[in-house]
C-alpha positions, 0 to 999 in steps of 0.5 A: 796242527802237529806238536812241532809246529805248536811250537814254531808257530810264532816268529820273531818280530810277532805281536803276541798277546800274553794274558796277564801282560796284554800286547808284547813283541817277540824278539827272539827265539833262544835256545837253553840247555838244561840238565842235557836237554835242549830247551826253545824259549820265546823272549817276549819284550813289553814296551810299556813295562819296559819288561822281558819275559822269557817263556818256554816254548812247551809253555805257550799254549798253558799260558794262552799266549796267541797272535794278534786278533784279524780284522775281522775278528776285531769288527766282532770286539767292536758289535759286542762294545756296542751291545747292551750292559749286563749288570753284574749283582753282588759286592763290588769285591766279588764283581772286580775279580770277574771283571780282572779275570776276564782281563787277564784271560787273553780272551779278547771277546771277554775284555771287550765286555768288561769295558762295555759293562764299565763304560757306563757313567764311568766318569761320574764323580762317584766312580770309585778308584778300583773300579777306574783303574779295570776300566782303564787297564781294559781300554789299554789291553784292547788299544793295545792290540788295536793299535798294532792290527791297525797301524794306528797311534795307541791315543788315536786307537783308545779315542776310537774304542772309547768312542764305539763304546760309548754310542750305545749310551746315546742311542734314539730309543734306547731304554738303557737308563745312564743313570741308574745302574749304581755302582759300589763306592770305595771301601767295598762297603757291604751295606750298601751293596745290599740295599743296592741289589735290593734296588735292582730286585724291586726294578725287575719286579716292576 
């Protein structure tokens, strides 16, 4: 694809996502001078921030700003929300940076693992608060795009993510255990994070 339509390659009225933001619409295509030279914008509306955020066009491909996922892309999502869980050793600090990364990424792919990894005992009472909000904000960020892709109530859309997340938890025969994969408690306490990898050490073991 040549330069020229890198740059026209959105159109107003497009759904983009923008990483650090998730599902936006574009409303217009400004154009600016600055020092001379004529520069194209993309302004870009986020209903649920209530926010406008004006973007070079030279800047979208830096930024990661794309179209929405295709249907097909998105039965991709829904295999991986319904694969296994990956446990991720170490302090809770460290593992909320590399799940927020991954969010914030625009990577589709990689915020359909953090929930699939989240999902598990995430309404146990002992679920701390940072790790509820990952949670949430990741489920928002795929409804999101699902909702639009689909034509569908951003409620209905969560219900159904939520739901296709969740089947790996009660299927016959699996050997996922709901209720050993301990999570930190708050306050990122350190201690307990090392008796916790030592537990996990010792079930590899075994």
């Amino acid at each position: 694809m040549s330069k020229k339509n890198q740059k026209n390659k959105f159109k107003v009225g497009d759904h983009l996502i923008y990483p650090s933001h998730g599902v936006g619409k574009l409303i217009d295509i400004e154009s600016i001078k600055i020092n001379g030279f004529e520069l194209k914008t993309l302004i870009i509306f986020f209903e649920k921030e209530k926010l406008t955020i004006k973007i070079p066009t030279t800047q979208t491909d830096k930024i990661g700003i794309r179209h929405l996922v295709s249907k097909e892309k998105m039965q991709e999502v829904f295999e991986t929300l319904r694969g296994g869980i990956k446990k991720l050793k170490g302090m809770w600090s460290r593992r909320a940076q590399e799940y927020e990364s991954k969010i914030n990424s625009g990577d589709i792919m990689l915020l359909a693992e953090v929930l699939r990894d989240l999902t598990r005992d995430i309404d146990d009472a002992d679920r701390s608060y940072s790790e509820r909000v990952i949670y949430e904000t990741a489920i928002y960020r795929l409804a999101s795009e699902y909702s639009v892709i689909e034509g569908i109530d951003l409620e209905k859309a969560k219900e159904e993510i939520i739901s296709i997340a969740k089947d790996k938890l009660i299927e016959p025969g699996s050997e996922e255990d709901t209720k050993t994969d301990n999570f930190d408690d708050d306050f990122d306490d350190e201690f307990e994070d090392e008796d916790e990898d030592e537990d996990e050490d010792e079930d590899d073991e075994d």
